[in-house]
N, C-alpha and C positions, 0 to 999 in steps of 0.2 A: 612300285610296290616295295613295301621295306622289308627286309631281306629278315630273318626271324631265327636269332641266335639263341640255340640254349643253353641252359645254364646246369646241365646233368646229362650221364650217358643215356644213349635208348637202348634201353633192357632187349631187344630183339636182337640187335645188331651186337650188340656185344657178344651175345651168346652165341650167335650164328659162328662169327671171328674166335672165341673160345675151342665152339667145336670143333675146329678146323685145327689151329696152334695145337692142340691139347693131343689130338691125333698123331702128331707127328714135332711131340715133346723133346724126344735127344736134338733130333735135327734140327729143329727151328732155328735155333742162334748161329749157326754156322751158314743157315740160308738168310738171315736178315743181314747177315755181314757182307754173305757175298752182293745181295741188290743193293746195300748202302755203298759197297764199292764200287759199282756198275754203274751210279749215277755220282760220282768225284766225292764222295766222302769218305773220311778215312774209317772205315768202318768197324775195325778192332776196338779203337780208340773209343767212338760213339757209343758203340752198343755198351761197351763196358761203362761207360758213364750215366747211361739211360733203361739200362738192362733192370737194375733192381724190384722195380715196383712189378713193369711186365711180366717180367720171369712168374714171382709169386703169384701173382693173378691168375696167372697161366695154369700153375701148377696144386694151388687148392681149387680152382672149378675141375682139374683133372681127377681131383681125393673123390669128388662131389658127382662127377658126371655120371650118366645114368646110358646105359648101352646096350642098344638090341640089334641082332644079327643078321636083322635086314636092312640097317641103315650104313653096311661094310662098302655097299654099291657107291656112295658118296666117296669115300679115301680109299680107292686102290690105287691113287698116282699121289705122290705131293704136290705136281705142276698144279698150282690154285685155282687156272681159269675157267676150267668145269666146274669142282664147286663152285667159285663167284657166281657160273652162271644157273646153276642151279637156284643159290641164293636169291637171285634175280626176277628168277621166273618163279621163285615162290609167291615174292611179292606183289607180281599180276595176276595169278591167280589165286589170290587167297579169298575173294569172295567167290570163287564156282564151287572152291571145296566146303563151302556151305549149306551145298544142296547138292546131297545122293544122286542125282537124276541128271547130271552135267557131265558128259562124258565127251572124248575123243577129242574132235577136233578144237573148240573153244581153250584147251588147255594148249595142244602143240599152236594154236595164234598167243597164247600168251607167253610161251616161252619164245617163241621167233620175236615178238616185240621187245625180252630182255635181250635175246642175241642183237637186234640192230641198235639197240641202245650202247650194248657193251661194246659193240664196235665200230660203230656211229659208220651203219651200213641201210641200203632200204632191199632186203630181200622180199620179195611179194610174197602175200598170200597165199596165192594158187602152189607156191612151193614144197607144200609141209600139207597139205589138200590130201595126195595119193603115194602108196608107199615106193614108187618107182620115182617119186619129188623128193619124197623124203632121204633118198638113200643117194640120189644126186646133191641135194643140197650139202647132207653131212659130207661125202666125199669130198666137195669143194670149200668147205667152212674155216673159219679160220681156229676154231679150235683144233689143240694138238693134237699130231695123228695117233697120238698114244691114248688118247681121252674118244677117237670119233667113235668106235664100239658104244661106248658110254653113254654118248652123247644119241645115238641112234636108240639105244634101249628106250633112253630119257623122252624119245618122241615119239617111240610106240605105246611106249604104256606108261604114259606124260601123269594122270591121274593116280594112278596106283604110286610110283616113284614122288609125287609131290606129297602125298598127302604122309607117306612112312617122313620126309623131311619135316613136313608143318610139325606131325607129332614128336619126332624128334626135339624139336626145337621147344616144344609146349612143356614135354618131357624135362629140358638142361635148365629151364628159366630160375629154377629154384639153387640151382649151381650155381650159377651167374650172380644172385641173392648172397650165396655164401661167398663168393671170391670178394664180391664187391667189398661186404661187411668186415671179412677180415684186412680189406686195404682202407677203411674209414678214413683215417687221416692225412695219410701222402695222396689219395684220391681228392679228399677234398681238398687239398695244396693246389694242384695240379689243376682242377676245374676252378679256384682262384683266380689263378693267374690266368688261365681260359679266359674267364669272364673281364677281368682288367683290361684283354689288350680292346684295340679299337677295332669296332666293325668293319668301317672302311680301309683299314689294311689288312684284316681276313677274307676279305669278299676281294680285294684284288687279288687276290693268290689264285682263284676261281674261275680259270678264263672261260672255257667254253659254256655257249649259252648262258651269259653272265645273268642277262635281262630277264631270265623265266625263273633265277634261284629263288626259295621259298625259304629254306630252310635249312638252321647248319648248323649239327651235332657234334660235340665234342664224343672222342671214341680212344679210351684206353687198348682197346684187343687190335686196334689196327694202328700202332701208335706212331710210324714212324711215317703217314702216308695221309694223301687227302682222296676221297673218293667221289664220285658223285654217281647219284643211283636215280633217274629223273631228276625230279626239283630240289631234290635236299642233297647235301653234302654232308660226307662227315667226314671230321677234321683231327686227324690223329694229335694227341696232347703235346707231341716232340716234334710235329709237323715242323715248327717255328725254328725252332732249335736246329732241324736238321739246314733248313733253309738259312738261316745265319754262318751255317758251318759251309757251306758253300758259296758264300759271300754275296748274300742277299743284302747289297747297301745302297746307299743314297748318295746323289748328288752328282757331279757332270765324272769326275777323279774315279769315283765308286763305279759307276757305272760303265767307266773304260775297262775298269778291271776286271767289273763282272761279266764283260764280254770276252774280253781276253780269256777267263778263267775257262767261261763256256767255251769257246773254238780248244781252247787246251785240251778237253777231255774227248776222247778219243769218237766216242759214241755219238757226240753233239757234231764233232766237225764232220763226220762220215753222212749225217743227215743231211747238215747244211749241204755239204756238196750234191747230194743227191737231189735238194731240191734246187739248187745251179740250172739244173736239164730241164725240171716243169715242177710244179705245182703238184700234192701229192696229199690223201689223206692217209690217217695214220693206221689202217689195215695193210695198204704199199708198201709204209714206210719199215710195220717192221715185217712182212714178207723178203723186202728187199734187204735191208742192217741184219736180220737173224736174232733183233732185239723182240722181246717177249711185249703184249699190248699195254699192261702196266707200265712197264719201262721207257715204251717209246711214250706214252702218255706225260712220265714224268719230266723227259727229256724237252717234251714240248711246252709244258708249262715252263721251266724255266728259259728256254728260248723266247719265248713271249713275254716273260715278265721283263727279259733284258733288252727285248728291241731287235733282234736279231729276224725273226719273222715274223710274217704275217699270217691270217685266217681270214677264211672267207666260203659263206655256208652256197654250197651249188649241189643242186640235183640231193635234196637232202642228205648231203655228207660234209663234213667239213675239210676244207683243203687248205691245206698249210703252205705257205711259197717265203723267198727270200727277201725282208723289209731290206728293201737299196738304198734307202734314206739313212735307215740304221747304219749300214755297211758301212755308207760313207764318211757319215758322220764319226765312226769307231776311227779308221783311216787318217780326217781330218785334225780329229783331234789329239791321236798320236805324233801325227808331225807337226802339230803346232805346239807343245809340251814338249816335244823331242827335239823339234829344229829350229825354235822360237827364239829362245834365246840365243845361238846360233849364229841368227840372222840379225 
């Protein structure tokens, strides 16, 4: 099935990623610097190069935004992965808040289906059932422990908390309107050249569940990242850009390097080694590194795109192990470059 690229942001997703930046205005640029230097880029450097458009965007949906005082429950932590997962689980349950007469339980099954998505985990059912599940499951979740208060509120009274964010977000859309409009032209640049590159080298960037992608949004508010949320992805406008700057190349030379480059950075070798021992999905992985689920996400896309591991889907989780082919081949063809002539 052909994978369905388009050619304009989605007005939801933006605003969602809006509300979030716009919240937490001073600090954002000093927190995108530090995760662009968590994953080998020089992050001062970058952002200062790619900052402009974002910044403003950022900062007239902020002129623009519209804010009520029960929706503070969303940002009391910067840590992002409760909002995202909030975000998440709006998006499964946005057909029950339809209909007044949908309560309790059907909402806390739609937010556990975005938690096992966001961490490609299969918690059952019966877990989020009774509040004595409920308060086991959050204890042991992989959300932070700073967020599990939060995130427990979020599954007691799942309905009332989704329905203040739906409107929230129904509320900012006209924000989003006005950021957009005032960035008209470097916007439309930018989804240009979007549109120019080739599908089939945006869709390889897309590793997990490559086979069920539908669909794949370009996204100014999350610009420096690619996301996937189910079947769509959305694909930040500097994605490419940051991926170049990490030595995203081609060819037998390129690809030594880009592995080399990968074991160079500190984050990636501490993985690799850890999957040495056994085979590991990426809830372990960052349990075990102290890297955040974003990060070890990123860490493994780029491992995969250079050859360095494998994937392989068991017991509905994805587990990631050490490609030995790769390994050797990296090896080989160091000493044949290095010792070739040589000899």
């Amino acid at each position: 099935m052909p994978i369905n690229i388009h050619s304009d942001l989605n007005p939801p997703y933006e605003t969602i990623n809006l509300l979030y930046f716009s919240h937490w205005l001073d600090g954002t640029p000093a927190w995108l610097i530090h995760e662009l230097d968590k994953i080998g880029v020089d992050g001062p450097s970058f952002y200062a190069r790619h900052s402009k458009v974002f910044e403003k965007y950022v900062r007239v949906f902020d002129q623009h935004r519209v804010e009520k005082p029960e929706e503070a429950f969303f940002f009391q932590r910067r840590e992002p992965v409760f909002f995202m997962l909030v975000s998440r689980s709006a998006t499964h349950t946005q057909q029950l808040l339809i209909s007044d007469e949908t309560r309790g339980l059907p909402y806390r099954l739609g937010i556990l289906r975005a938690y096992n998505e966001m961490f490609e985990l299969v918690v059952p059912e019966t877990q989020v059932q009774t509040m004595d599940g409920l308060v086991e499951f959050v204890e042991n979740s992989a959300i932070p422990e700073a967020s599990r208060w939060d995130f427990l509120q979020l599954l007691t009274h799942p309905r009332e908390h989704l329905s203040v964010f739906h409107n929230m977000l129904h509320n900012n859309l006209p924000a989003y309107k006005k950021a957009r409009s005032a960035l008209k032209k470097p916007i439309a640049n930018l989804l240009l050249n979007f549109i120019r590159s080739e599908a089939e080298y945006r869709s390889k960037n897309l590793v997990p569940k490559k086979d069920t992608l539908t669909d794949i949004y370009p996204t100014l508010a999350l610009p420096f990242a690619q996301l996937r949320i189910g079947d769509i992805c959305y694909y930040g406008l500097f994605f490419d850009d940051m991926l170049q700057s990490v030595g995203h190349l081609t060819g037998q030379r390129e690809t030594l390097i880009n592995r080399f480059k990968a074991l160079g950075d500190k984050s990636k070798l501490e993985i690799m080694l850890l999957l040495t021992k056994q085979p590991r999905y990426s809830l372990e992985i960052s349990r075990e590194t102290g890297l955040t689920a974003a990060t070890v996400s990123y860490h493994m896309n780029a491992l995969l795109n250079c050859g360095l591991v494998s994937m392989e889907k068991r017991e509905q989780r994805i587990y990631y192990s050490v490609r030995t082919e790769g390994v050797r081949w990296m090896l080989d063809e160091t000493g044949r470059l290095l010792l070739g002539a040589a000899e």
